[in-house]
C-alpha positions as CSV (number, residue, x, y, z in Angstrom):
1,X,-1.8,16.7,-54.6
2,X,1.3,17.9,-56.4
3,X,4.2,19.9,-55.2
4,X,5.1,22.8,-57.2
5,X,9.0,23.3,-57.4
6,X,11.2,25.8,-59.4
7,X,13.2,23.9,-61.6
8,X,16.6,24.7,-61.1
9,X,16.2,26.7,-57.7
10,X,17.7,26.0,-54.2
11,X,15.7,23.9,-51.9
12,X,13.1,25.8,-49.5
13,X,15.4,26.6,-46.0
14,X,12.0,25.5,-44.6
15,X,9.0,22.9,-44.1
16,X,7.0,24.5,-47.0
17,X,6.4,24.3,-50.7
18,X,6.8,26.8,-53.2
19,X,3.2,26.0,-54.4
20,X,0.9,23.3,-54.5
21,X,-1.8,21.7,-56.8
22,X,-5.0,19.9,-56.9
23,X,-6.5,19.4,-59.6
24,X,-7.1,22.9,-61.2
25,X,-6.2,24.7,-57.7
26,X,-2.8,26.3,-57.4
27,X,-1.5,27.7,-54.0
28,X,1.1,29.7,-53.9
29,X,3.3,30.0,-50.8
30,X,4.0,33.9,-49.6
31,X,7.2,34.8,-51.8
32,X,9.5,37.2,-50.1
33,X,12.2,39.2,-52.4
34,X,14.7,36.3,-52.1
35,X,16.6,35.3,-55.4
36,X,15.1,31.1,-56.0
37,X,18.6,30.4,-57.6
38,X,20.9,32.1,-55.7
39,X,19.5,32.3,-52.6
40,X,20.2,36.1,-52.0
41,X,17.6,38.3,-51.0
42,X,17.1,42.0,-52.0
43,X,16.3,44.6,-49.4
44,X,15.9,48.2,-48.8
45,X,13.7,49.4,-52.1
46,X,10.9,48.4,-52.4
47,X,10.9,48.6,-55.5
48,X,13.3,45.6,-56.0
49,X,11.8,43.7,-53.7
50,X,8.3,44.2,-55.2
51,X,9.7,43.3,-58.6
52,X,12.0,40.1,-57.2
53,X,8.9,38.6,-55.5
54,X,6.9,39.0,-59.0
55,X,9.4,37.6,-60.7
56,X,9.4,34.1,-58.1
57,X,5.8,33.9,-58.8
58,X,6.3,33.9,-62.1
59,X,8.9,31.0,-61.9
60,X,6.1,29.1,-59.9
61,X,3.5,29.6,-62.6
62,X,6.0,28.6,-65.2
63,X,6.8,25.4,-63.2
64,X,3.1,25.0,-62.9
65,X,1.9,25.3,-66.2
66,X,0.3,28.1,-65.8
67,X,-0.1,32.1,-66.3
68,X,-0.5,35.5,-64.2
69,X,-4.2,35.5,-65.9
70,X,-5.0,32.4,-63.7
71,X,-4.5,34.1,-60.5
72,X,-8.1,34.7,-58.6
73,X,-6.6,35.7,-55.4
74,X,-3.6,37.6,-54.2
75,X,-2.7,38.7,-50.7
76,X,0.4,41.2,-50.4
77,X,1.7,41.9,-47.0
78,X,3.4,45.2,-46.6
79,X,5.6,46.4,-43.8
80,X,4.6,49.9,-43.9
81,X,1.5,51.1,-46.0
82,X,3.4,54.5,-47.1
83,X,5.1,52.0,-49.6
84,X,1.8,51.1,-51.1
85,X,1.4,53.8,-53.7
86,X,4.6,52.5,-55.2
87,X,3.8,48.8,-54.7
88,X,0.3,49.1,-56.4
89,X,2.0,51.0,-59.5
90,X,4.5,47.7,-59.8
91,X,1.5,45.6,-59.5
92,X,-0.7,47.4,-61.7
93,X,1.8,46.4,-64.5
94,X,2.3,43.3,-63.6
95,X,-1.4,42.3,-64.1
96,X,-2.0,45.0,-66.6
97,X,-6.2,44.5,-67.5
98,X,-6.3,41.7,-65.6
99,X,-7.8,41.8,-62.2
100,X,-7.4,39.2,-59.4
101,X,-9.6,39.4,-56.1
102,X,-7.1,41.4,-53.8
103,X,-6.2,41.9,-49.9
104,X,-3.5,43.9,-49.0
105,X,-2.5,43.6,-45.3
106,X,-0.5,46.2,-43.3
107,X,2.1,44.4,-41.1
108,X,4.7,46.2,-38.9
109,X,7.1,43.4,-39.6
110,X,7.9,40.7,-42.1
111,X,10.6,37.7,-42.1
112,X,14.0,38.8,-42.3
113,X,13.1,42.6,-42.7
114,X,11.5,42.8,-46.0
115,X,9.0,44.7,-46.8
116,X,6.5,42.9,-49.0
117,X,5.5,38.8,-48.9
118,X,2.9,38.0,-51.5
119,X,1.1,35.1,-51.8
120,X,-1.3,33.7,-54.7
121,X,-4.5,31.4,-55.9
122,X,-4.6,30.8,-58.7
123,X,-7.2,28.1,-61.3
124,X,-5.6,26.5,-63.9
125,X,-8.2,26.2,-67.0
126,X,-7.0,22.5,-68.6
127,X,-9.1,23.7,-71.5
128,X,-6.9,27.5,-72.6
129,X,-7.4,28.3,-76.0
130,X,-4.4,29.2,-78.1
């Protein structure tokens, strides 16, 4: 198994990676709106945060050689479903035509009062055509 890590970014404050690998399996940890570099987390709009925690999984693909087509699975938590409508829209073009498997999971409270944790599967095809 490999350990995914964001080349450049601050350590994880905690006993986790930011993704891991086996063979063509990539899991990636639930990404809160926390800057990897910096450190600094964005809160309040959900719109930021939705748009900081797309950008960290993009920085995990990117460390893992891979692309937001290769995600099969995404579970987003959200703290309060009322945000969803805006949430979906950000996601929506995010993934543009493509169409991972989806959960989305009402929670009344997430770590350090954000409002949106997503976390991702995704299957990295050695064989992509250029």
């Amino acid at each position: 198994m490999k350990f995914i890590t964001i080349n450049g970014a601050k350590p994880n404050p905690g006993h986790y990676s930011a993704a891991t690998q086996k063979g063509n399996l990539l899991f990636i940890s639930g990404q809160l709106p926390v800057d990897p570099f910096t450190g600094v987390g964005i809160s309040g709009d959900i719109t930021a945060e939705t748009n900081q925690v797309l950008k960290n999984i993009d920085h995990i693909l990117e460390a893992a050689g891979a692309i937001k087509e290769d995600i099969m699975k995404v579970t987003i938590y959200i703290s309060d479903i009322s945000l969803w409508d805006t949430v979906n829209s950000l996601y929506k073009q995010y993934f543009g035509d493509h169409k991972p498997a989806r959960a989305v999971v009402p929670t009344n409270q997430l770590h350090y009062g954000y409002s949106i944790e997503i976390e991702a599967v995704a299957y990295i095809d050695d064989k992509k055509e250029d």
